[in-house]
C-alpha positions as CSV (number, residue, x, y, z in Angstrom):
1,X,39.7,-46.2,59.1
2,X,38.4,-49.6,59.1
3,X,38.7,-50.9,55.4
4,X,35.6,-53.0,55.6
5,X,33.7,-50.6,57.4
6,X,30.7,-51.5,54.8
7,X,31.0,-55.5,54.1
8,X,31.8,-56.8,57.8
9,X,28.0,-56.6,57.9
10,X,28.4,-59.8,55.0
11,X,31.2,-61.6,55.6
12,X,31.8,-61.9,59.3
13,X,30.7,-63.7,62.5
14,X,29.0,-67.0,62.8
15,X,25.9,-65.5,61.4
16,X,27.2,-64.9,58.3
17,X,28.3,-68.4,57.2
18,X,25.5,-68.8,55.1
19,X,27.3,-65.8,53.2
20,X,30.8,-67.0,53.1
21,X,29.6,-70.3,51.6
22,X,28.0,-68.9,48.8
23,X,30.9,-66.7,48.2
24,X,32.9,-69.7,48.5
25,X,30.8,-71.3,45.6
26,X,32.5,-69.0,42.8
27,X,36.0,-69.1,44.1
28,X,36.5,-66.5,47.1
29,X,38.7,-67.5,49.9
30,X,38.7,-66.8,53.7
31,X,41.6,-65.2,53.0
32,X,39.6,-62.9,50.3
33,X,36.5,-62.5,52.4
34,X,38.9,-61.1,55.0
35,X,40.0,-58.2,52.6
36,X,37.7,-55.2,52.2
37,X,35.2,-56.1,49.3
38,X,35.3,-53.7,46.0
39,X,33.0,-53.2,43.4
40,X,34.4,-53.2,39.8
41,X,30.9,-51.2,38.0
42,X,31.7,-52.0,34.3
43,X,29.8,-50.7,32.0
44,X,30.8,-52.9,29.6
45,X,28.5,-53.6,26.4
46,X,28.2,-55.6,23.2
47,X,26.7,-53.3,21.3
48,X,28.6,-50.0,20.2
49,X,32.4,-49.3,20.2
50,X,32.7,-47.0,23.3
51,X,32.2,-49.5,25.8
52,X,33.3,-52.7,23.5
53,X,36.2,-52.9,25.3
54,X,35.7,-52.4,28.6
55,X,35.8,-55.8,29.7
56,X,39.6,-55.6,29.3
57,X,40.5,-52.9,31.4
58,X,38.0,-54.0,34.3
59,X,40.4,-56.9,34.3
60,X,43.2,-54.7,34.8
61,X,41.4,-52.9,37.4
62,X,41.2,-56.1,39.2
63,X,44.3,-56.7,39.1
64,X,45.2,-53.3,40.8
65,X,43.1,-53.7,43.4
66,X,44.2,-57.3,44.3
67,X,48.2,-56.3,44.6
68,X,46.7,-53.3,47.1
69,X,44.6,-55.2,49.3
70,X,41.4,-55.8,48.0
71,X,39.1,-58.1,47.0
72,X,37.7,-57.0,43.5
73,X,34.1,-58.4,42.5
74,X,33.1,-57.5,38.9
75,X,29.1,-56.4,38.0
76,X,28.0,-55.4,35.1
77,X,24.9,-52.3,34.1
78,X,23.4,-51.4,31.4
79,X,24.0,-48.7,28.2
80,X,22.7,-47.2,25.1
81,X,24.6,-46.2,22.2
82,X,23.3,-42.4,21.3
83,X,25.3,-43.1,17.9
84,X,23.6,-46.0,16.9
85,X,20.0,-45.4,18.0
86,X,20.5,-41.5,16.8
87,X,17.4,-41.0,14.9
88,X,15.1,-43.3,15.8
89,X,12.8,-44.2,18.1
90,X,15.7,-46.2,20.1
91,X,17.2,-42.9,20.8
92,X,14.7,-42.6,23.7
93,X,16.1,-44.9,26.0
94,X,19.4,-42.8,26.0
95,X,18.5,-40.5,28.9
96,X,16.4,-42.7,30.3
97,X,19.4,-45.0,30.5
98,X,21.3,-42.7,33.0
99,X,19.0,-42.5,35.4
100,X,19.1,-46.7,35.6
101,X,22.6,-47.3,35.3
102,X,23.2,-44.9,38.4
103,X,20.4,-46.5,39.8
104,X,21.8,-50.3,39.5
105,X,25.0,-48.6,40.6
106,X,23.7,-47.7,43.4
107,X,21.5,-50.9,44.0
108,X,24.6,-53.6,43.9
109,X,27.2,-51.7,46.2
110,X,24.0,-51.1,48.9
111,X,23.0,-54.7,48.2
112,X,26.3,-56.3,48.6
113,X,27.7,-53.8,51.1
114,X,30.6,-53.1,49.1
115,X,33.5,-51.3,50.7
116,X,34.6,-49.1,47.8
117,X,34.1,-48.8,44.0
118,X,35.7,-48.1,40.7
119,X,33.8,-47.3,37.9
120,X,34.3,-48.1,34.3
121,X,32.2,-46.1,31.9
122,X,32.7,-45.4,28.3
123,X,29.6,-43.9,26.6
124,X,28.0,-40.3,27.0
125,X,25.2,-41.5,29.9
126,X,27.5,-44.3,31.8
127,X,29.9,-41.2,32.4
128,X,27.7,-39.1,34.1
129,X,25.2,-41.8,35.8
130,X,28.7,-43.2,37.7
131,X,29.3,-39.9,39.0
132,X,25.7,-39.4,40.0
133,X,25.8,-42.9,42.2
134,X,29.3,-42.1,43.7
135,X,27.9,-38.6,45.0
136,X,24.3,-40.1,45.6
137,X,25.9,-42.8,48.3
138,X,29.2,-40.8,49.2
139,X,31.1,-44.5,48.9
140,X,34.7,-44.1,48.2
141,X,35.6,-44.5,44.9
142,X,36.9,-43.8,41.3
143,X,35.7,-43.1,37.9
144,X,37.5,-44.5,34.8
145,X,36.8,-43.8,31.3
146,X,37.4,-46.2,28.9
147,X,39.2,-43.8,26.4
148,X,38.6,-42.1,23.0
149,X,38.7,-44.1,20.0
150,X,41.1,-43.3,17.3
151,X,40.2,-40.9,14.4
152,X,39.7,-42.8,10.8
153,X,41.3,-41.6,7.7
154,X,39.2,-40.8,4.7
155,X,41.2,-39.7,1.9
156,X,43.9,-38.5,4.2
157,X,42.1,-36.8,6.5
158,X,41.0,-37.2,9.6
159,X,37.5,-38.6,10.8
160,X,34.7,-39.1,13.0
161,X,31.2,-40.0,12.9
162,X,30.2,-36.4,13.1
163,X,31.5,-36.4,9.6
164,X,29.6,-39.7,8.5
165,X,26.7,-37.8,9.5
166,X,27.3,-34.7,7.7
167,X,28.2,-36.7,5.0
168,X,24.5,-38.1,4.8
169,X,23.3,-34.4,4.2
170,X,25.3,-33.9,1.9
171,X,24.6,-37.4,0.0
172,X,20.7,-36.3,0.4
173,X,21.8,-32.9,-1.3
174,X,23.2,-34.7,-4.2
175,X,27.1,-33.6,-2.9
176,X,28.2,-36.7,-2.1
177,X,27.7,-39.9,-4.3
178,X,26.5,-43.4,-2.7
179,X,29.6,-44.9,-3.1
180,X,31.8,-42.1,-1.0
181,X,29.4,-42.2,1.6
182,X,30.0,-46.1,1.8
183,X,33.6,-45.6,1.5
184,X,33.4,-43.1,5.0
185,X,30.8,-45.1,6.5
186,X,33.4,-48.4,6.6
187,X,36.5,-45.9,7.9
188,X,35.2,-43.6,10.6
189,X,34.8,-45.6,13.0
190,X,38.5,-48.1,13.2
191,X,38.5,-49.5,16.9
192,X,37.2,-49.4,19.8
193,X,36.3,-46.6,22.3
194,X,34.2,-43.5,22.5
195,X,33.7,-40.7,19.2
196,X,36.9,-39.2,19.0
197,X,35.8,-35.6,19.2
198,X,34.9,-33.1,21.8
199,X,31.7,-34.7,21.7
200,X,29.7,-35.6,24.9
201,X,31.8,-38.8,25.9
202,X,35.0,-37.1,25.8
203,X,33.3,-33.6,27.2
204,X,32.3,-35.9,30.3
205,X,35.8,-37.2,30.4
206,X,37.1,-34.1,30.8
207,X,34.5,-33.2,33.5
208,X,35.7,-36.3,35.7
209,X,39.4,-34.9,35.2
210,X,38.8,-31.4,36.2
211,X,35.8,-32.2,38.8
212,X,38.1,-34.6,40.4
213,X,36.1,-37.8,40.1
214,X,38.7,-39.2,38.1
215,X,42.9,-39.3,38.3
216,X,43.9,-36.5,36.2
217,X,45.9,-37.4,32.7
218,X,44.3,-41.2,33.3
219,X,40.7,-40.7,31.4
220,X,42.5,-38.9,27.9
221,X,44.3,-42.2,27.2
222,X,43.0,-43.4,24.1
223,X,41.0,-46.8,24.2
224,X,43.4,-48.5,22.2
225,X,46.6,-47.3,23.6
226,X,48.7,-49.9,25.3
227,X,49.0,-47.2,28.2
228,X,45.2,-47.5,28.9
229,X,45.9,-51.3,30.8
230,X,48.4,-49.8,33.0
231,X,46.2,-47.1,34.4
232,X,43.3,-49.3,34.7
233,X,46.2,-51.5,37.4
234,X,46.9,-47.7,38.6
235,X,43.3,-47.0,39.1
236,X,42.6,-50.4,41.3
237,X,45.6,-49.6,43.6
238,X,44.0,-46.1,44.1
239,X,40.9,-47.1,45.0
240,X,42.3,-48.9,48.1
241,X,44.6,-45.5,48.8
242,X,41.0,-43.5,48.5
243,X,39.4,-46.5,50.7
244,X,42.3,-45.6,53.6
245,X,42.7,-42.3,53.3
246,X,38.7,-42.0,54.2
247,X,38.4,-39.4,51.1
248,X,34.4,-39.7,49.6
249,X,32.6,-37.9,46.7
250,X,31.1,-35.1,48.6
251,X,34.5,-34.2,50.1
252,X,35.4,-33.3,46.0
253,X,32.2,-32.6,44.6
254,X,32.2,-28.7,46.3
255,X,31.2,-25.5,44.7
256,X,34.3,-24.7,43.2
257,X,34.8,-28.0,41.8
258,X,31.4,-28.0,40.0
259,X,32.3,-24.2,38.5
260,X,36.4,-26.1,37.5
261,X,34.5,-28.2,35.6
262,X,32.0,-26.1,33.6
263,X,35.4,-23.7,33.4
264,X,36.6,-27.2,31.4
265,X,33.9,-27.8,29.0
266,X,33.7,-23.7,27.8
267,X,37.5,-23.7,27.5
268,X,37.5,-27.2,25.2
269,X,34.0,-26.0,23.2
270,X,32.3,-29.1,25.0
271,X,28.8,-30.7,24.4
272,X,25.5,-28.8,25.5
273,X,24.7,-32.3,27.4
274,X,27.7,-31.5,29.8
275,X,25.1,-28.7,31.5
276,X,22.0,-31.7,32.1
277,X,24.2,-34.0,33.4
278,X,26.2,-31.7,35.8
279,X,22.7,-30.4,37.2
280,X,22.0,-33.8,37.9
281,X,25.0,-34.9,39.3
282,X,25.3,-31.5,41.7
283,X,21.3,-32.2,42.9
284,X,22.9,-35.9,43.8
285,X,25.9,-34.3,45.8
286,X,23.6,-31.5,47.3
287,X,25.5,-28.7,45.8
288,X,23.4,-25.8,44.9
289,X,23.8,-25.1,41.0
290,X,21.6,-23.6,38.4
291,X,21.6,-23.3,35.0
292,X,22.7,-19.9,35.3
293,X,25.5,-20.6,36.6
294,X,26.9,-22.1,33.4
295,X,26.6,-18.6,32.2
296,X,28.3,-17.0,34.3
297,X,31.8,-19.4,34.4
298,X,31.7,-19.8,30.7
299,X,31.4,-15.6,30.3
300,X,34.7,-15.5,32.2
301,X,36.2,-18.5,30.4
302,X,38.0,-18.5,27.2
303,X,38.3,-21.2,24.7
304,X,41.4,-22.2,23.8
305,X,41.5,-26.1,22.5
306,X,40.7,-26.4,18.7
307,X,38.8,-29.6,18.5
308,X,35.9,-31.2,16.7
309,X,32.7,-30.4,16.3
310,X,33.9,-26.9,15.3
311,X,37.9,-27.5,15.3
312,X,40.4,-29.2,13.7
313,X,41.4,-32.0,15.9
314,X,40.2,-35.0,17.9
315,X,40.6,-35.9,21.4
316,X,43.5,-38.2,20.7
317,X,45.3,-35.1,19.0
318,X,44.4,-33.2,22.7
319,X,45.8,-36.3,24.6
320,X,49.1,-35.8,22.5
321,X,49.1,-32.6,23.0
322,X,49.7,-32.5,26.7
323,X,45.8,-33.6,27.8
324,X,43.5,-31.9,30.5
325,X,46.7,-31.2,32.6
326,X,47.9,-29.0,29.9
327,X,44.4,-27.3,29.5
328,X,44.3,-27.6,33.6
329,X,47.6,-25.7,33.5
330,X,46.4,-23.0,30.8
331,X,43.4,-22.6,33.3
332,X,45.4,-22.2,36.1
333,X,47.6,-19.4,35.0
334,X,45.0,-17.5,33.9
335,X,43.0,-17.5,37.5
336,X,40.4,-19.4,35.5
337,X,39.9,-22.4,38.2
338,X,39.6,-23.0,41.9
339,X,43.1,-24.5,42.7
340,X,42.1,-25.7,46.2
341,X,39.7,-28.3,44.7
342,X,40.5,-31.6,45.9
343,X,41.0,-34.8,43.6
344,X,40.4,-38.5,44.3
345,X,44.5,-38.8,44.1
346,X,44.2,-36.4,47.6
347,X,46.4,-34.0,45.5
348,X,44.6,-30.4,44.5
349,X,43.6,-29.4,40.9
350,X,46.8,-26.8,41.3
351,X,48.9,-29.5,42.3
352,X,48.1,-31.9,38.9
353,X,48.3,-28.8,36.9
354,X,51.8,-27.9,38.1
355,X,52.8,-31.5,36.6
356,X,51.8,-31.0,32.7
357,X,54.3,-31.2,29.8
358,X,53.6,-29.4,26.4
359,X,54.4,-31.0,23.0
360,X,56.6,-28.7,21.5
361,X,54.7,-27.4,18.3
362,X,51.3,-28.6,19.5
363,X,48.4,-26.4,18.0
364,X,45.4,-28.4,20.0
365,X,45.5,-25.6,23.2
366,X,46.5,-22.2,22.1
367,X,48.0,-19.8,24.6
368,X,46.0,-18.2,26.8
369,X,46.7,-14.6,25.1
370,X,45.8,-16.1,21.7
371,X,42.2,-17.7,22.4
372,X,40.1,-19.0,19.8
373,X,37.2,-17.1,21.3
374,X,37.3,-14.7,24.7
375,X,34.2,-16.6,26.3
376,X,33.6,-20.3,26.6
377,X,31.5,-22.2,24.2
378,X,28.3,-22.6,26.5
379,X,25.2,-19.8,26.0
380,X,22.1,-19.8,28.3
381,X,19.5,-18.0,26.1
382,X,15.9,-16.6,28.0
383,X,13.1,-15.0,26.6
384,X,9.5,-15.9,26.4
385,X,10.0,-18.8,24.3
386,X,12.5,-20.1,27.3
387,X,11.9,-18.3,30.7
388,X,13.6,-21.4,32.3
389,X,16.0,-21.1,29.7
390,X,17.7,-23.0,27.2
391,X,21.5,-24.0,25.8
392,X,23.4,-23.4,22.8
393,X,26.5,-23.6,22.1
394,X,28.9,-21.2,20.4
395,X,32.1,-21.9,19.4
396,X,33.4,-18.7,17.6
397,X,32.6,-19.6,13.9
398,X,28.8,-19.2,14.1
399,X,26.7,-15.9,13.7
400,X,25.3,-14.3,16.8
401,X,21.6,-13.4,16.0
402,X,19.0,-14.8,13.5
403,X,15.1,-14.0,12.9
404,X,13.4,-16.1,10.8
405,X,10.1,-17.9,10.4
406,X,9.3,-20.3,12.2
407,X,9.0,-24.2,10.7
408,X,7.5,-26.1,13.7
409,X,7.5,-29.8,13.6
410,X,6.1,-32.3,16.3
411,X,8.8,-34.8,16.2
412,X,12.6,-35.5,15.3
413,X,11.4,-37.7,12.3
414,X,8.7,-35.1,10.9
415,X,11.6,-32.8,10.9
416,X,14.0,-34.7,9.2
417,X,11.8,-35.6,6.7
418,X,11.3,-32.1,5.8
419,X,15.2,-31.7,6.0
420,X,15.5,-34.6,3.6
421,X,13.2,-33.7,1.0
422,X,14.3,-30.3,0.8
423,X,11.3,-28.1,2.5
424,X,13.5,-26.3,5.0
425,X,14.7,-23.4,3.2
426,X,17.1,-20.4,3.8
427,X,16.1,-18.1,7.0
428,X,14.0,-20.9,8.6
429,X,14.1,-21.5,12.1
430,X,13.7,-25.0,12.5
431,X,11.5,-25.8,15.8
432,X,11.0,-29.3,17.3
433,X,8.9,-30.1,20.3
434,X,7.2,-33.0,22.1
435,X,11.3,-34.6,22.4
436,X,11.6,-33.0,26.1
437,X,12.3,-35.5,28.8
438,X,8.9,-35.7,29.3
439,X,7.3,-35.5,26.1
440,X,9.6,-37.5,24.4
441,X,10.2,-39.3,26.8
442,X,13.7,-39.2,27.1
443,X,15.1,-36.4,25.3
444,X,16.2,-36.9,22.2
445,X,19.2,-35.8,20.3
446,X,18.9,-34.1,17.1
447,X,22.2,-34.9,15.3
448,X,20.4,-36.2,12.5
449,X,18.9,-33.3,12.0
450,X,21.0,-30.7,12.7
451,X,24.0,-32.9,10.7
452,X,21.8,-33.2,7.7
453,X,20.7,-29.2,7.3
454,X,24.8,-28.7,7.8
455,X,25.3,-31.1,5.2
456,X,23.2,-29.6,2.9
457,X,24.6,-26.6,3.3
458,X,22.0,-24.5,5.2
459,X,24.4,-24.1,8.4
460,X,24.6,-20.8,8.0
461,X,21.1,-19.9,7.2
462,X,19.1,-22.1,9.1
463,X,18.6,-21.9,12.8
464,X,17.1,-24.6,15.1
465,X,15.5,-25.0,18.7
466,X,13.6,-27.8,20.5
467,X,13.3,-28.7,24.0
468,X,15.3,-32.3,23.2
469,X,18.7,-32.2,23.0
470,X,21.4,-31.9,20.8
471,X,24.5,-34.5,20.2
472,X,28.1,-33.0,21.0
473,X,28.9,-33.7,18.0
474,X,26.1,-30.5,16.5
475,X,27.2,-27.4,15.6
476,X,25.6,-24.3,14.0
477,X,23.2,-22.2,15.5
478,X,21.3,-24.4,17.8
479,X,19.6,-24.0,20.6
480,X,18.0,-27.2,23.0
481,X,17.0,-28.2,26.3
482,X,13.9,-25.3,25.9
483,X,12.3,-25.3,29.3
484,X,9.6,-25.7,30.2
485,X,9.3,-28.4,27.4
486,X,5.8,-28.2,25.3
487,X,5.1,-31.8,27.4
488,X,4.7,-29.3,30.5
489,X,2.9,-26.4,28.9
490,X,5.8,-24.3,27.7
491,X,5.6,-21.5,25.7
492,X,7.4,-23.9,22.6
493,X,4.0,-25.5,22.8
494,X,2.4,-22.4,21.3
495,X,4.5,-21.8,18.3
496,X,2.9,-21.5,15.3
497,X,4.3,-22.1,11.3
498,X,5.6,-18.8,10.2
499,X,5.9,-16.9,13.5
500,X,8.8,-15.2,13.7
501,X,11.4,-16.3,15.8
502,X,14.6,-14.1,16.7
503,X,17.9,-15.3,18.5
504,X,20.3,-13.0,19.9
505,X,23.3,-14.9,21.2
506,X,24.9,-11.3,22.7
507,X,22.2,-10.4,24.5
508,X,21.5,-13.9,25.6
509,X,17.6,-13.3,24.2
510,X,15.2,-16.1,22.7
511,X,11.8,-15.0,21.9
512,X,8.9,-15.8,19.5
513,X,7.3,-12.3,18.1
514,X,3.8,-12.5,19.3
515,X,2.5,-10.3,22.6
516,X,1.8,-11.7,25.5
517,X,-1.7,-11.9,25.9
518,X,-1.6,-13.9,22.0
519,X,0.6,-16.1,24.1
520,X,-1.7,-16.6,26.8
521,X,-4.7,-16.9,24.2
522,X,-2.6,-20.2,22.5
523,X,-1.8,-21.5,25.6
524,X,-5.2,-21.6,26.7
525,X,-6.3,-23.8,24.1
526,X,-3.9,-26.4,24.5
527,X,-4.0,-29.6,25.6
528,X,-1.2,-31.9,26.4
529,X,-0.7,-35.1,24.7
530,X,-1.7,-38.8,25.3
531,X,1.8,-40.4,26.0
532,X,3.8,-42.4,23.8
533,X,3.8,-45.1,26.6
534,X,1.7,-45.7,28.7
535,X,3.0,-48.4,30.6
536,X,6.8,-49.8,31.6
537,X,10.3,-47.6,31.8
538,X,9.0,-45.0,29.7
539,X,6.0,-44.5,31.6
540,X,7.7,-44.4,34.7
541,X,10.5,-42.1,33.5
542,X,8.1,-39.8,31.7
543,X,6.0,-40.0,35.7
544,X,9.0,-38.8,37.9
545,X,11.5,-36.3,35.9
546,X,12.8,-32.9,36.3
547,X,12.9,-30.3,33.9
548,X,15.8,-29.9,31.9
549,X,16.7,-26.5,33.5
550,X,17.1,-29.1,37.1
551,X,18.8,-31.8,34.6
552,X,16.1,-34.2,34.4
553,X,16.7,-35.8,37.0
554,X,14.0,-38.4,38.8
555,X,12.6,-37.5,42.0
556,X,9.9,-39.5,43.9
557,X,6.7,-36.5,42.9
């Protein structure tokens, strides 16, 4: 293959002085400009811990690709801290994010006719968004995550901000005092890198392992670990080994490697968001896969890895433990992957697997004849409330069916206030609408929400559905992503205060208690709202996306 099948279109022949000389302005050579041209996509950001330090190992990657071959040239995107902005009317750009940062992905490699690319993401929508441009232009390449950041101690335990959360539930219930809350706040978070448990970052992580996107073992290295700069080198050498060998996205991102990695986020209990995101990256690869789908691998798959939001440990305990080869290994032995799925290292998912080494006396994967729950942690739930359906997510400790009255509430923040000043009582079924990716626009996640009735101790009474989304970090019964969203004349639209609502996890049912032709009646009388924006990204996000159920993604209408 020739390496510079892309940029010899840039850099050769007498008509491309004009070119060279520019290049030559910030420091390339002949000599460089010779080599085949690869983009470093860093994702690197001043603004939140899971991409702080990103900047580092892009500079490793460099390096790798420099003693392989290649010319490395850095570019930076965009990203949105869902941690940060969780809450507030920030939180909107999250999703909105993904669809840019794949987008100016995309935009620079085309542009500057890049050879190759590694990607180095960090947060929950860079993760997915570099997958989606890697399958949307088929240009060899690698993703890299920039690791999980380590847990904090708080009292001599273990902590993440799903805890700091909680803990402000709690505080508003009067169980936790001001100055413990402070005291958590300051430790939770000690370094960089992404939240530490099997939140949506490190769910997505995962997904890149098992999907074959990523080198397996490389992505579970915490973000602090001296380790983390060698694989970064490892992962710039590779790129030119992927550039040789010819290998491109679509030749991983089959069938069977989509259903390996929804297999990977039921066994590890991972975030709802891991559903949106690989809808959207399978519509960019042009692999057919629908929302049942999820249903049908997690059914089939047991969970067996004891982490937070639900567990006991964090994603650096998992890494310890013997990291997604071990649970790739667990998987294996129990017929619960596709081993023939090809990874960017040109080895199979068996092949990694084989490799993994246990910690003696780890507890973070159980055995596969000891599972923590017999089917995966991912539910699709119909009904009329949902015919396209929506996603919760079940991790063994919550109940499987609740009816209750209905508490309906037009935004995140008119729910939380309720939440806060104590209005949402026992039984309630908590719904939010108008946060769909239309509606919202962009598709909020309710963590504050959802954290807060779990702090004050309503988590196993209260039930809650929206057609936004949920952090990985929620647990309880939950249920998002309700499609079609109320934006686009869904049945959530027509939900009334005290109309009973019943879940049934078992028989995978979602419905609101009123007949069909009261239904029909509502529905009739409603009107959509004005937008929130009317003009700019919001606009034009709100103009062009998907349903959730197709993983709101932006098509041209």
């Amino acid at each position: 293959m020739d390496l510079k099948h892309i940029s010899r279109a840039i850099t050769d022949g007498r008509d491309r002085a004009g070119a060279r000389s520019m290049y030559k302005a910030i420091g390339f050579t002949d000599a460089d400009l010779k080599k085949p041209l690869i983009a470093v996509a860093n994702t690197w950001i001043e603004t939140m811990p899971c991409n702080f330090h990103l900047r580092r190992l892009s500079a490793k990657v460099k390096e790798g690709v420099r003693a392989a071959g290649g010319t490395p040239m850095e570019f930076n995107t965009i990203a949105i801290s869902d941690g940060e902005t969780m809450g507030t009317e920030g939180m909107r750009a999250s999703l909105v994010s993904r669809e840019l940062i794949t987008d100016s992905i995309e935009l620079v490699c085309r542009g500057q006719l890049f050879d190759a690319v590694v990607c180095v993401v960090g947060c929950d929508k860079t993760i997915p968004a570099a997958a989606m441009a890697l399958a949307r232009m088929n240009l060899p390449g690698v993703v890299l995550y920039g690791g999980t950041i380590a847990p904090g101690n708080y009292r001599g335990k273990d902590v993440t901000i799903q805890d700091v959360y909680e803990a402000i539930g709690a505080n508003i219930a009067g169980k936790m005092s001001d100055q413990d809350l402070k005291e958590l706040e300051d430790v939770a978070c000690p370094s960089a890198g992404a939240c530490g448990g099997q939140y949506t970052a490190n769910t997505m992580s995962t997904v890149m392992e098992m999907i074959g996107l990523s080198p397996m073992g490389f992505n579970s290295v915490p973000a602090m670990d001296p380790r983390k700069d060698e694989i970064s080198v490892e992962c710039g050498k590779l790129v030119m080994k992927v550039l040789e060998t010819g290998l491109k996205p679509r030749d991983i991102l089959t069938r069977d490697a989509f259903e390996n990695a929804i297999a990977s986020v039921a066994a590890s209990g991972g975030s709802t968001n891991a559903v949106l995101h690989l809808l959207a990256i399978a519509r960019e690869a042009g692999v057919q896969l629908d929302i049942e789908d999820f249903q049908t691998v997690s059914e089939r798959t047991p969970l067996i890895t004891d982490l937070k939001p639900s567990g006991r440990f964090v994603a650096a305990d998992m890494h310890r433990a013997g990291g997604i080869r071990l649970l790739a290994k667990r998987l294996m032995s129990g017929k619960y992957l596709h081993g023939s799925a090809k990874t960017v290292t040109g080895q199979t998912i068996a092949a990694e697997a084989e490799s993994a080494v246990e910690t003696p006396g780890q507890e973070v994967i159980v055995p596969l004849d000891k599972p923590l729950k017999k089917t995966g942690g991912l539910v699709i739930l119909k009904g009329n409330l949902a015919p396209e359906g929506c996603v919760a997510k079940i991790s063994g400790h919550e109940r499987l069916e609740h009816r209750g009255p209905a508490r309906v509430f037009e935004s995140e923040e008119d729910a939380m206030a309720a939440v806060t000043a104590k209005k949402i009582k026992a039984g309630d079924v908590v719904v939010i609408r108008n946060e769909g990716p239309k509606g919202g626009p962009g598709m909020r996640e309710m963590l504050g929400v959802t954290a807060a009735i779990i702090g004050e101790g309503l988590g196993e009474s209260v039930a809650l559905l929206t057609d936004g989304r949920f952090s990985g970090a929620t647990r309880g019964l939950m249920a998002g992503h309700v499609a079609p969203e109320a934006a686009n004349g869904g049945a959530i639209a027509a939900v009334q205060d005290g109309d009973m609502i019943w879940f049934d996890v078992k028989k995978r049912v979602l419905q609101v208690e009123i007949s069909d032709e009261e239904l029909k009646q509502r529905m009739s009388k409603w009107k959509a709202q004005q937008p929130r924006y009317p003009t700019g990204v919001f606009a034009k996000y709100a103009a062009l996306v998907s349903s959730a159920s197709q993983g709101a993604i932006t098509r041209p209408k």
